[in-house]
C-alpha positions in Angstrom: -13.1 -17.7 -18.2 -10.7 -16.0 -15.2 -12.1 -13.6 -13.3 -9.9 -11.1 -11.1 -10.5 -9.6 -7.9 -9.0 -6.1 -7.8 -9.6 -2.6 -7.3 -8.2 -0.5 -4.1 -6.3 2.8 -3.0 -3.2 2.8 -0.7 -1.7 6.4 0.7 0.7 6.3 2.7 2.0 9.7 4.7 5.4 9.9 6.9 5.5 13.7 9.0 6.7 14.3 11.7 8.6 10.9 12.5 5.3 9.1 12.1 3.9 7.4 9.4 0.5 5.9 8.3 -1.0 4.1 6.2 -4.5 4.2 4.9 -6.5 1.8 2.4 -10.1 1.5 1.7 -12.0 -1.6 1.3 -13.1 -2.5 -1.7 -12.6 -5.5 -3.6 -13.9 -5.4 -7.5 -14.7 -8.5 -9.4 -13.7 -7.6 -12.9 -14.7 -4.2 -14.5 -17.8 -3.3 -12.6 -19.3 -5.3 -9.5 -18.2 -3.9 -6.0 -18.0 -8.2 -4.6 -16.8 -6.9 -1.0 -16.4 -3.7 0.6 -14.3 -4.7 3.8 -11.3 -5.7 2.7 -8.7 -5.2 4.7 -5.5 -4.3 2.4 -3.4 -2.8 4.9 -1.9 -4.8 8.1 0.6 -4.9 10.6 4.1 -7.4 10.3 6.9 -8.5 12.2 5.3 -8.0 15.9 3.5 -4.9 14.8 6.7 -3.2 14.0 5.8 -2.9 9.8 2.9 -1.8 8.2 2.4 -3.1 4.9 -0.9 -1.7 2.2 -1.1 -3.6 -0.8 -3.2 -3.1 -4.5 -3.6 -5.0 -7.0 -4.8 -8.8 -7.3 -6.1 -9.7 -4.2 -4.6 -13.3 -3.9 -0.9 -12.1 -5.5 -1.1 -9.0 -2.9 -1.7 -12.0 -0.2 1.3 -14.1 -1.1 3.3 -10.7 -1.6 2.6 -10.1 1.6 3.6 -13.8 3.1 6.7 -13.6 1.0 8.1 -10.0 2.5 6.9 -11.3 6.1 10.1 -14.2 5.3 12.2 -11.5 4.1 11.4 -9.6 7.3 12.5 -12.9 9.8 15.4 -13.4 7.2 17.3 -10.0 7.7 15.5 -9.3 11.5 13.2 -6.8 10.4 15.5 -4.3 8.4 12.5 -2.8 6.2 15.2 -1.7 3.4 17.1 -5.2 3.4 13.6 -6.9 3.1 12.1 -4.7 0.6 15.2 -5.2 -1.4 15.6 -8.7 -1.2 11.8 -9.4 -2.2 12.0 -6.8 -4.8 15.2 -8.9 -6.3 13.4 -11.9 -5.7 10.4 -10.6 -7.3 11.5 -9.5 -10.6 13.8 -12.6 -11.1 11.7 -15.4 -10.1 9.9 -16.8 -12.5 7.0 -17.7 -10.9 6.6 -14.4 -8.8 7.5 -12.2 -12.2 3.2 -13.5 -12.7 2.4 -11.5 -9.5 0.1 -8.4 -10.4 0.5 -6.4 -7.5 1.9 -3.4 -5.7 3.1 -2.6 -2.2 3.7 0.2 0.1 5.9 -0.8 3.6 6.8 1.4 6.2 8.6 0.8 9.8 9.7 3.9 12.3 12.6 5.4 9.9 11.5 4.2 6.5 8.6 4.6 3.8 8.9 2.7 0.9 6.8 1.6 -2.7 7.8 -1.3 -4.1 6.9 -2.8 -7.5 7.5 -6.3 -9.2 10.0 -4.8 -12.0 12.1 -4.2 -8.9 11.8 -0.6 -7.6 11.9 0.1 -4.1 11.2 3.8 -4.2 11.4 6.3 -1.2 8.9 8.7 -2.2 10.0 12.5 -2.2 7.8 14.9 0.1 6.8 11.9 2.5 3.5 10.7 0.3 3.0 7.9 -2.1 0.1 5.8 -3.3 -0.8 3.3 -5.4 -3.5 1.3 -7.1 -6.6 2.7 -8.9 -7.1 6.0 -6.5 -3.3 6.3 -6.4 -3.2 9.5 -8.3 -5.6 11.0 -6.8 -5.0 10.2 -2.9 -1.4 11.4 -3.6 -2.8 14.9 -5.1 -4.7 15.3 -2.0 -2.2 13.9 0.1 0.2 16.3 -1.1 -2.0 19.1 -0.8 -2.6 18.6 2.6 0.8 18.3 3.6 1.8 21.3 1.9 -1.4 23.7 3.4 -2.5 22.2 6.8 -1.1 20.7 9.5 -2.6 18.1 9.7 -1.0 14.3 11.6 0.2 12.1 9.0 -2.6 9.5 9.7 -5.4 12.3 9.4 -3.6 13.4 6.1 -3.6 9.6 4.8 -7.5 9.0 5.6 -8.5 12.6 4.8 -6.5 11.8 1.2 -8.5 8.2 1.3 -12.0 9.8 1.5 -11.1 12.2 -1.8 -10.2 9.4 -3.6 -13.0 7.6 -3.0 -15.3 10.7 -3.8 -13.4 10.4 -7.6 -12.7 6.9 -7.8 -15.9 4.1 -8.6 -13.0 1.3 -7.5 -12.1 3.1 -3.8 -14.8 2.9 -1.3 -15.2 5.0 2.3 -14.3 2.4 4.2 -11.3 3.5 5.0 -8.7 1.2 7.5 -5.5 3.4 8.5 -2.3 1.9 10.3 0.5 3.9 12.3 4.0 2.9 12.8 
């Protein structure tokens, strides 16, 4: 019997010429336990100069993670090049095709999603999210950008803590990262 480790909420924010991201903590083994609740899904690459938030399958958002770190050293830390040579590399590859798992990257110019079919997505309006919050971190998100004015990294952990108020697999404990 396979169990899987998943359950998370990335938003990510860009205003103002900065940009955070924010992710919560929990980690959910299959439908219903809560098996740790202090994760830490979002983290800092190529000498702190990337922040990266991940969702999905714990150990295929790890070597996701590893893999876009290479692609960062490969093309010397051009975000777009990276995200578009592991995207590429990600939806051809056999092996990495397998990998369940989405990713939010940002440096100082750039915000982007990416996704294993390939998509590297710049959001429109400077908010994105992903995993089981997504939806709702990006309503709030949105709404804060459009009716306060708030910093980016208050509107990304503001955005976490709704989510997690709606969501049984997004906890408070909320880690946020600004590039």
């Amino acid at each position: 019997m396979s169990v899987s480790f998943r359950g998370t909420t990335i938003c990510a924010v860009r205003r103002d010429g900065k940009t955070a991201i924010a992710g919560d903590g929990q980690v959910t083994m299959g439908e219903n336990v809560v098996f740790k609740s202090t994760a830490r899904k979002v983290r800092r690459l190529y000498n702190d100069q990337v922040v990266v938030g991940f969702a999905g399958s714990v150990s295929d958002a790890f070597a996701l993670c590893d893999k876009f770190e290479e692609k960062l050293q490969q093309y010397g830390g051009s975000l777009e090049r990276a995200a578009v040579a592991l995207a590429q590399q990600w939806r051809s590859d056999q092996g990495m095709r397998q990998l369940e798992s989405l990713m939010i990257v940002a440096d100082r110019e750039h915000l982007l999603m990416l996704s294993g079919t390939g998509e590297v997505i710049d959001p429109d309006g400077g908010v994105c999210a992903i995993g089981s919050g997504g939806n709702y971190a990006l309503a709030a998100g949105r709404a804060l950008m459009e009716n306060t004015d708030l910093s980016a990294h208050e509107i990304a952990e503001k955005a976490l803590h709704i989510a997690a108020s709606i969501c049984v697999y997004t906890n408070d404990n909320v880690i946020v990262e600004d590039v």
